[in-house]
C-alpha positions as CSV (number, residue, x, y, z in Angstrom):
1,X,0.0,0.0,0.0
2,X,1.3,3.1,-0.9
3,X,0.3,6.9,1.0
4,X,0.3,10.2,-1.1
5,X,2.5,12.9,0.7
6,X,3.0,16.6,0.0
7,X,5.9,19.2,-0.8
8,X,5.7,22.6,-0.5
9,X,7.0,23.9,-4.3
10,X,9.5,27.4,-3.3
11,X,8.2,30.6,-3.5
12,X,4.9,29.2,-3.9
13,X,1.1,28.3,-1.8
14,X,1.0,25.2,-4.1
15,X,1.9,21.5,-3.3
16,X,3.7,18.7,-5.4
17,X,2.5,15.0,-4.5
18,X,4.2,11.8,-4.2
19,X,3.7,8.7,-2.5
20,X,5.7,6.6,0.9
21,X,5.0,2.9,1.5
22,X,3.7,1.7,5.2
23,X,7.5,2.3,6.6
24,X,7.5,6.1,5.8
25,X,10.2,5.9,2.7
26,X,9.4,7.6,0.0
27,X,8.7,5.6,-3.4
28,X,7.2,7.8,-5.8
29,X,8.9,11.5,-4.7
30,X,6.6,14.0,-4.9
31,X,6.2,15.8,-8.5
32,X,2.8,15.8,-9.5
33,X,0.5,18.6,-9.3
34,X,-2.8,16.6,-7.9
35,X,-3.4,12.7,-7.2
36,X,-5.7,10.4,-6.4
37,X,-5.1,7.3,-4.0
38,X,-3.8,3.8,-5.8
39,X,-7.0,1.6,-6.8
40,X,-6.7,-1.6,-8.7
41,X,-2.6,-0.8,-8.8
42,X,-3.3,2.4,-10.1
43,X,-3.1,5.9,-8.9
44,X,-4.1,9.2,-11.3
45,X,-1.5,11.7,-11.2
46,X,-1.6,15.5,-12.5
47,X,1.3,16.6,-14.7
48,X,2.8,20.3,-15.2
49,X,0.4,20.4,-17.9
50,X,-2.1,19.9,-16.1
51,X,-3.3,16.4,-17.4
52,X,-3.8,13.8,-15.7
53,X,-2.6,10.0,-16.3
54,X,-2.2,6.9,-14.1
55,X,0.8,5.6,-12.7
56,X,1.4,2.1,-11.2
57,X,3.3,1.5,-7.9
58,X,6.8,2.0,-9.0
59,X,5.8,4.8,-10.3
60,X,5.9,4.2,-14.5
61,X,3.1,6.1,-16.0
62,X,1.0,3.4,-17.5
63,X,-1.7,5.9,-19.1
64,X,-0.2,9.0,-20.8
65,X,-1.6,12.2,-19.1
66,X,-4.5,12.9,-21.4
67,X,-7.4,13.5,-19.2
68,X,-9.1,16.5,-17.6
69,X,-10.1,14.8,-14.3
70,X,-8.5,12.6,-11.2
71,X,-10.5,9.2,-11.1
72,X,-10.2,6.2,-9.5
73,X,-10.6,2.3,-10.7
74,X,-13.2,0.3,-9.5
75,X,-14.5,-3.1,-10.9
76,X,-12.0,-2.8,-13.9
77,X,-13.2,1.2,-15.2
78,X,-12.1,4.5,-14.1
79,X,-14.8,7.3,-14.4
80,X,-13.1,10.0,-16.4
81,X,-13.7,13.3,-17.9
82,X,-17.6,12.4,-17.9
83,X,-16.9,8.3,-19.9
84,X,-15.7,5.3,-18.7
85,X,-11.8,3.8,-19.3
86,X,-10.5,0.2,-18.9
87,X,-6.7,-0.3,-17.4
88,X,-5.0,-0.1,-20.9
89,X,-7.0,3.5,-21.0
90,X,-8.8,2.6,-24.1
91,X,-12.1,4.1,-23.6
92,X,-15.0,1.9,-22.7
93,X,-18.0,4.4,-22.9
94,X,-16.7,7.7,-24.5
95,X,-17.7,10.9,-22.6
96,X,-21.1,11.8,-23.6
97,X,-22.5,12.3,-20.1
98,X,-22.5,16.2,-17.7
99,X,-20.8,14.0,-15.2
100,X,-19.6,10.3,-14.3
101,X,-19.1,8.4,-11.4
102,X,-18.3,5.0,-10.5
103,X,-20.0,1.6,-10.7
């Protein structure tokens, strides 16, 4: 199980965000703009650009930053920028919705 931590970025009010395992050492160091917690071995991340992507526990981005929103997996999909994506983020139901949530 991983655990996101924070980093105050110089000169700045904003945070970057990494993740420690259970003994406090720090895995993934902190460089992403926003995250979301690891679900089904993946965690969304926030790049400089302000995409977001998912990463897997070592930290190898798995699905390029290309989305809008943070989501999280749950039976197999991620809820994401109002559609649905599977683990090889290959959308499942394309956005077409206000809003989407998950299963």
């Amino acid at each position: 199980m991983l655990y996101p931590i924070s980093e105050l970025i110089p000169d700045s009010v904003e945070n970057l965000y990494g993740y420690i395992d259970a003994r406090g050492t720090v895995v993934i160091p902190p460089s992403y703009l926003a995250y979301a917690h690891f679900s089904e071995g993946k965690a969304a991340v926030m790049d400089e650009t302000e995409k977001v992507g998912f990463i897997n526990a070592k930290g190898r981005l798995v699905i390029p930053h290309q989305f809008e929103a943070v989501g999280r997996f749950h039976n197999g999909l991620c809820a994401i920028d109002a559609g649905y994506i599977d683990h090889a983020g290959h959308w499942v139901i394309r956005p077409k919705f206000l809003k989407s949530s998950p299963f």
